[in-house]
N, C-alpha and C positions, 0 to 999 in steps of 0.2 A: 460830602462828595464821595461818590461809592469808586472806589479802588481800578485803577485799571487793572484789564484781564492782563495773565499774563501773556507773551510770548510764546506760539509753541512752531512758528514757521517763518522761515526767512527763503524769500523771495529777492534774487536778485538779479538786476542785467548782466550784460557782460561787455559787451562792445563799450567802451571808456570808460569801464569799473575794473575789470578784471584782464580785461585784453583792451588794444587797442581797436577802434574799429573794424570791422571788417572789410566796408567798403565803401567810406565815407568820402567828403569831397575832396578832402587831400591826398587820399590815393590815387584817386581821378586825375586830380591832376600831374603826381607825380609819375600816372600812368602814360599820360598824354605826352609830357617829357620823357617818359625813357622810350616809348615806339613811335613816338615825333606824327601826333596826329593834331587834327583840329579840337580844342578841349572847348571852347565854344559848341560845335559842330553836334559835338560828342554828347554833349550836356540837354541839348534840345532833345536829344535822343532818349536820354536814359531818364530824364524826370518823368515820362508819361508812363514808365514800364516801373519806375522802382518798384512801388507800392508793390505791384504784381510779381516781382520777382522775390521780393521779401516773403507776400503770403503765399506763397508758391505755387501761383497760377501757372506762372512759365517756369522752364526753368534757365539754369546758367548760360547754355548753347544757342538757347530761343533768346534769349538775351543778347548776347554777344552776337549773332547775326545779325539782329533788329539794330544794334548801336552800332558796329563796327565792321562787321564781315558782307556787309548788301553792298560790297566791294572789293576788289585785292588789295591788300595789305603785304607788305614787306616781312609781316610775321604770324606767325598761324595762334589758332588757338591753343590748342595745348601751350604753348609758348606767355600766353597773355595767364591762361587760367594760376600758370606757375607763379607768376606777377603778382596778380590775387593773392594768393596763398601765403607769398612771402609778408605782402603787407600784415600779416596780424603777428602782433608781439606780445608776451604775460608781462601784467601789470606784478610782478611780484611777492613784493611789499602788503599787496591789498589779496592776492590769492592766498599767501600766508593769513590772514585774517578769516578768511572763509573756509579754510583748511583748519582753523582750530575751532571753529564751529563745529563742523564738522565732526572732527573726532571725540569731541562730546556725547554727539550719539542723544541728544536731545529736542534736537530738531528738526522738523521737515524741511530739508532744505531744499528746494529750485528756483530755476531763471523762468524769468518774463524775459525775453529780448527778442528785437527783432535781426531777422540773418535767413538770408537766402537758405533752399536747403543744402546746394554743395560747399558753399563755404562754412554754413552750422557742423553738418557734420564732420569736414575738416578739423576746425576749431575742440570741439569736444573731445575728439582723438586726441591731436596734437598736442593741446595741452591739461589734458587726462581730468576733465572737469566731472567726466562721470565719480571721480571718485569722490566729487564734495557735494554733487546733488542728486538726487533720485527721482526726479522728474523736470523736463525741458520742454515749458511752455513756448515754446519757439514761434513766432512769428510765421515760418514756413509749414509748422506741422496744423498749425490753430487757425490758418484761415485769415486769421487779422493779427494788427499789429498796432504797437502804442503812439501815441497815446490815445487811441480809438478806448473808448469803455470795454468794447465784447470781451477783449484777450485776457482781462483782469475780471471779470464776471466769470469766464468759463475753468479761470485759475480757479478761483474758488468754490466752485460746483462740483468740478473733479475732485479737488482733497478733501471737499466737505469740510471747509474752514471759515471760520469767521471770521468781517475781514478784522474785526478788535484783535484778532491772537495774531497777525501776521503782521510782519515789517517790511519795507518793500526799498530796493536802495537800486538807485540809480547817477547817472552823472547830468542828467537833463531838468530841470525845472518843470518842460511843458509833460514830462512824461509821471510828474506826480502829483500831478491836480487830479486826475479820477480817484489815483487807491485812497489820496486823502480823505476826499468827496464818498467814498465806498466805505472809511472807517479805518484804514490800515494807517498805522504808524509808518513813517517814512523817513528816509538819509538821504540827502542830495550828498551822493559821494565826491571829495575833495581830490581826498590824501589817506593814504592806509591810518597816521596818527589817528585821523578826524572821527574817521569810520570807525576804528576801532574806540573810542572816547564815546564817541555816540549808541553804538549797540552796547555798552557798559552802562549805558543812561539807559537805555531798556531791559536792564537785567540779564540779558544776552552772556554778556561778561560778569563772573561775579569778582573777579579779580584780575590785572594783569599777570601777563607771562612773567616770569625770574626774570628774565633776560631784559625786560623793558619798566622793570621795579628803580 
């Protein structure tokens, strides 16, 4: 049996690897509890539009009027969008893990993830993600989003990578039956331990930290 290739690119999401969602169904709802709106109501509204708001057909505003503002509300946008924003937290645990990637300085490292574009670029600010990857296959920037095939076909076009040398780590099941199908190695992410036990089983890691010996 001929040797697998090595590793020379890691590909990773971000919204429940590395942060919390951005704006998944339980901010919705935690949303709909703090501005006391109809989260039924609301929900009818926002599933026709996600898709489009992710690959950034619309944007945030065009959103937010089409779900909530095609009426008066008690509280303005700016107000809501602040809501937003607060909902994403660093997974920490698992950013140290991508952080020591990182300062290896041997790998290509970016995200596949989907994320509107004002909360993407929020997120990447806020918690300074530019400094572990050097390209954001974004969902908002790429037109499409996972687990469609295109967003992981045009990853690999743009690096000009094969998908045998790339790893792709996610916290979804349905989001890693293409890169499979495509050739890439893959981590359904758990747990920082797990993650990090896993990409040491792809050579990623050729030893643990001091600290976790």
């Amino acid at each position: 049996m001929a040797p697998k290739t090595e590793i020379t690119t890691v590909f990773c999401d971000v919204g429940g690897v590395l942060l919390t969602d951005g704006w998944g169904h339980e901010s919705r709802k935690l949303a709909a509890r703090h501005f006391n709106f109809d989260y039924e109501e609301f929900e009818k509204r926002h599933q026709p539009l996600a898709e489009d708001l992710d690959c950034g057909f619309i944007n945030v505003l065009d959103y937010l009027n089409q779900t909530l503002f095609y009426r008066p509300r008690a509280f303005n946008q700016s107000e809501f969008m602040e809501f937003m924003r607060a909902q994403s937290e660093p997974f920490s645990d698992r950013i140290e893990v991508i952080a020591e990637i990182a300062s290896s300085k041997k790998f290509l490292m970016a995200t596949i993830n989907n994320e509107s574009l004002e909360l993407n670029s929020y997120r990447i600010g806020k918690f300074e993600l530019y400094k572990y990857f050097s390209l954001f296959f974004s969902s908002c920037y790429m037109r499409s989003s996972k687990p469609k095939a295109p967003i992981f076909d045009n990853a690999l076009c743009i690096t000009q990578k094969s998908a045998r040398e790339c790893v792709f780590i996610d916290d979804r099941e349905t989001n890693l039956v293409v890169p499979k199908q495509l050739g890439m190695r893959t981590i359904l992410c758990k747990e920082a331990g797990q993650l990090r036990k896993e990409l040491m089983d792809l050579g990623v890691f050729t030893q643990r930290p001091p600290h976790l010996v």
